[in-house]
Structures are given as structure tokens and as C-alpha cells.
C-alpha positions as CSV (number, residue, x, y, z in Angstrom):
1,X,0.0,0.0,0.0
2,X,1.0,3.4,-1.1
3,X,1.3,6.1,1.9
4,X,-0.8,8.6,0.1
5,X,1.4,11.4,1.3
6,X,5.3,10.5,0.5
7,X,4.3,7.6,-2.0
8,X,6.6,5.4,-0.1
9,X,5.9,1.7,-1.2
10,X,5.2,0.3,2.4
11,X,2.7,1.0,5.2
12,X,2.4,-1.1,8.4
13,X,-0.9,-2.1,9.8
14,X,-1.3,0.1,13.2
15,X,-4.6,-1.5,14.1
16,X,-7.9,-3.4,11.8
17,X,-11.6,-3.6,13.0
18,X,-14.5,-4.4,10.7
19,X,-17.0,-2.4,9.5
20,X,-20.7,-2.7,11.5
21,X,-22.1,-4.8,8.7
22,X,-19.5,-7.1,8.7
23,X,-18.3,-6.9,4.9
24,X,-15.3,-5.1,5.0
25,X,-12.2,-4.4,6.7
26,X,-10.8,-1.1,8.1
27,X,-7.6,-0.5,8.6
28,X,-5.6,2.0,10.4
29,X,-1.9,2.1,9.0
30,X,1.6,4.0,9.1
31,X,4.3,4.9,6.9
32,X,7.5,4.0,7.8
33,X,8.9,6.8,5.9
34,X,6.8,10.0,6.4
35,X,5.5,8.3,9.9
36,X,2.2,9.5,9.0
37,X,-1.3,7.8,9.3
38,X,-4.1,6.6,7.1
39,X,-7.0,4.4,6.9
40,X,-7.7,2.0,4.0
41,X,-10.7,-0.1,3.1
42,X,-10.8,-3.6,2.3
43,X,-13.7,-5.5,1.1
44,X,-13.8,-8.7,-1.1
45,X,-14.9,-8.2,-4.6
46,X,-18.1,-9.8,-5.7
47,X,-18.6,-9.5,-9.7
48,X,-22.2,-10.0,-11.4
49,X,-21.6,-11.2,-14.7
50,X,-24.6,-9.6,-16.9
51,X,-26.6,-11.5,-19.9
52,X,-25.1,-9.2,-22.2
53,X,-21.1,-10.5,-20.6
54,X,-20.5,-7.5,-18.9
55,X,-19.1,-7.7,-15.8
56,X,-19.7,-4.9,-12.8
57,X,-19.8,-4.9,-9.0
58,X,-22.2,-6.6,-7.4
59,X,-24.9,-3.7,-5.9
60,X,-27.5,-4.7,-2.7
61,X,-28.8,-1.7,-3.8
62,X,-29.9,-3.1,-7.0
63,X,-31.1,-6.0,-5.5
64,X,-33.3,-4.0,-3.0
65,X,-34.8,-1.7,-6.2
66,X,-35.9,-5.1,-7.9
67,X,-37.4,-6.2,-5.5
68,X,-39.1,-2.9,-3.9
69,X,-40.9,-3.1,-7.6
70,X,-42.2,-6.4,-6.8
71,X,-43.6,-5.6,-3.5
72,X,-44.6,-2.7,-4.7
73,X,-48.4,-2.1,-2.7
74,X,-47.6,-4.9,-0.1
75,X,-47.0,-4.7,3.5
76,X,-43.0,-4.9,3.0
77,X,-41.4,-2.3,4.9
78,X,-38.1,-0.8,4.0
79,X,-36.2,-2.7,6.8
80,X,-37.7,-5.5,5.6
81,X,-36.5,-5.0,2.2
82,X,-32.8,-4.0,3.6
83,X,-32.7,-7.0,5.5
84,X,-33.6,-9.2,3.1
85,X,-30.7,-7.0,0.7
86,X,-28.5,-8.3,3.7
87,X,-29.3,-11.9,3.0
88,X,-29.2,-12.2,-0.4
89,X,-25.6,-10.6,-0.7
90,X,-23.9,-13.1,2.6
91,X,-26.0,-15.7,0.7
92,X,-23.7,-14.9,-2.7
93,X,-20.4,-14.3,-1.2
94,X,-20.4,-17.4,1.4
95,X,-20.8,-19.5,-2.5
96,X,-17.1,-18.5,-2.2
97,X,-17.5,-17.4,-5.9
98,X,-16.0,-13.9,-6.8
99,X,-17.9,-13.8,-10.3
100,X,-21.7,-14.8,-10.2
101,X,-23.9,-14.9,-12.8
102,X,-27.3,-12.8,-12.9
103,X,-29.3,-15.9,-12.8
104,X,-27.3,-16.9,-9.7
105,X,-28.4,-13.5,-7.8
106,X,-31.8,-14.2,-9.5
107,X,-32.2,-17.6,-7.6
108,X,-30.5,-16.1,-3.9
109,X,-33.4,-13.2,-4.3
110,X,-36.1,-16.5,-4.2
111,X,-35.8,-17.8,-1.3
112,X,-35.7,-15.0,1.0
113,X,-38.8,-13.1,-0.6
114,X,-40.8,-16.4,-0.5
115,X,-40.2,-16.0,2.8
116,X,-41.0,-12.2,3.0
117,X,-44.1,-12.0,0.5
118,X,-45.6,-14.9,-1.3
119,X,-48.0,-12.4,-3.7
120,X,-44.3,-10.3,-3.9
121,X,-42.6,-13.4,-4.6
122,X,-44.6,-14.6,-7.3
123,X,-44.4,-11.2,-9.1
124,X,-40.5,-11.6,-8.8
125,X,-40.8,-14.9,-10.3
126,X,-43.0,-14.2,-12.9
127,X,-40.4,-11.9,-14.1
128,X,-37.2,-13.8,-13.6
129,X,-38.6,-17.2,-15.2
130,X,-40.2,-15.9,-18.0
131,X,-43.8,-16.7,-17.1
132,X,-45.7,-16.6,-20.3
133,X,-48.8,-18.5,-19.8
134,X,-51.7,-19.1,-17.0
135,X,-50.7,-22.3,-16.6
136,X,-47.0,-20.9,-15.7
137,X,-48.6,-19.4,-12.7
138,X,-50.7,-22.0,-12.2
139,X,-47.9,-24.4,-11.6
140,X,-45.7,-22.0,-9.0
141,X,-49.0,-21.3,-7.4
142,X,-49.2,-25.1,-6.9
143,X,-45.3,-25.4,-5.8
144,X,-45.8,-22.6,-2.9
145,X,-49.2,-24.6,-1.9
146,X,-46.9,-27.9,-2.0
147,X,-44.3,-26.1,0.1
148,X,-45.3,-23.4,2.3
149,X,-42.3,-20.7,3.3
150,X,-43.0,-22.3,7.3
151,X,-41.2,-25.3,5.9
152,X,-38.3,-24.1,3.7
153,X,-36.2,-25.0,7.5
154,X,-34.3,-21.9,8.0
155,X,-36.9,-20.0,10.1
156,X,-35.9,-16.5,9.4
157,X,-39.3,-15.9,8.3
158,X,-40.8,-12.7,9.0
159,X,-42.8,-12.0,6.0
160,X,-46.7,-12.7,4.5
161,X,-47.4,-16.4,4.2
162,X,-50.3,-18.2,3.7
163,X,-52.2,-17.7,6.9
164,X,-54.2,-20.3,8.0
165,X,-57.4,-18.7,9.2
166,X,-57.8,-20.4,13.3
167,X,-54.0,-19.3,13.4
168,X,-53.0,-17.1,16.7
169,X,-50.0,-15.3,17.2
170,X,-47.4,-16.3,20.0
171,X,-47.2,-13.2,22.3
């Protein structure tokens, strides 16, 4: 690392924390030369390769925007939709994968707004698979009665699903 003062070729690490969210690294450091200080940045790159073959970083922000449109007149809040942001992007980098596909952020967006919105996810999905028919809704209609979000295991749950209508909510 470059001490952005002198330009000396070296720095040493003074001290390293991470950031709140967990996904990158700050670092305090010195030059040996100058003996001044600076902090650096590090995160771990995660690419999104497009249809097109264009590669560019991968954005939560985009993420949450796709999927704001989906929910779009649904009881989602924002925090809702940040969180699930949050899950989808530790789902994608613990693949260990620097380069993901579109289709592979495609299929980590699923899962948690299944969980969040069923009417939200099948909007999503309609998109993302291509649904051209009645009987393409139909059939995921049939899938999410088959396997209700409750029993997808994880649990993080949160989110609209099919309530049953003696239900009661745990206080």
C-alpha cells in the first residue's frame, strides 16, 4: 500500500476492525517513511456477470430496487426489504464465488422473498422465469401450496405467508 502522502511503497498495519455490517475491513496504517497515518478499506470483490457478458460490482442496492418493484403495494417495509438486501448478498459471497452470474443473484433473491411476500414473490418470479402463460402461474401457485415458506427450515421468516385462518399469534 502506497502512503498517500510520501508515496513510499510500504505502510504497516497500526490496528484493523471491521466495519458494522460485517463486509469489509478497516484499517488504520503508518508509513514507515513519512510516519504519518491513514485508513484503508478492504472488502472482497463480488462480480455480477450480466446476460449481455459485462461484468460490474455486485450492488444490494440493485437488489433491493428489484425487489421494492415487486412488493410494490404490499405490506413490506423498508427494513424489511434491507434485510432481506443483507441476505441475499452473505447468501452470494459465502458461495465463495468472486464472479456470479445474474441468474445466480436471481435464484439467492427466491428464497428469502418467498419468505417475506408470497403475492411479492410470485411477481419476482414471474419476471425472472419468463412466465408466459396461466398455466406458468398456475404451476408455482401449486409449488408454494406444496411447500409453504413455514417449511423451507431456516426459520428466518418474517414475512406474509399463507395464513391459516384459526391461526394465533405467539405473544
Amino acid at each position: 500500500m502506497h502512503c498517500p502522502f510520501c508515496r513510499h511503497p510500504d505502510s504497516r498495519v497500526v490496528d484493523s476492525r471491521t466495519t458494522d455490517d460485517g463486509t469489509a475491513i478497516r484499517r488504520r496504517r503508518q508509513c514507515p517513511e513519512c510516519s504519518r497515518r491513514f485508513t484503508t478499506v478492504e472488502t472482497a470483490s463480488l462480480m455480477v456477470i450480466k446476460r449481455s457478458g459485462v461484468t460490474e460490482p455486485f450492488s444490494r442496492t440493485k437488489v433491493i430496487t428489484g425487489v421494492r418493484k415487486a412488493c410494490q403495494g404490499r405490506p413490506v417495509t423498508e427494513d424489511a426489504l434491507a434485510q432481506l438486501g443483507q441476505r441475499v448478498e452473505e447468501q452470494l459471497r459465502a458461495t465463495g464465488s468472486a464472479e456470479l452470474s445474474t441468474h445466480d443473484v436471481g435464484l439467492a433473491i427466491l428464497g428469502p422473498l418467498r419468505e417475506l411476500d408470497l403475492v411479492a414473490y410470485l411477481r419476482f418470479a414471474s419476471v425472472y422465469r419468463a412466465f408466459d402463460s396461466l398455466e406458468d402461474f398456475e404451476a408455482a401457485i401449486a409449488e408454494l401450496r406444496e411447500r409453504p415458506p413455514a417449511e423451507d427450515g431456516d426459520g428466518a421468516g418474517g414475512g406474509a405467508e399463507a395464513p391459516e385462518p384459526a391461526a394465533t399469534a405467539a405473544g
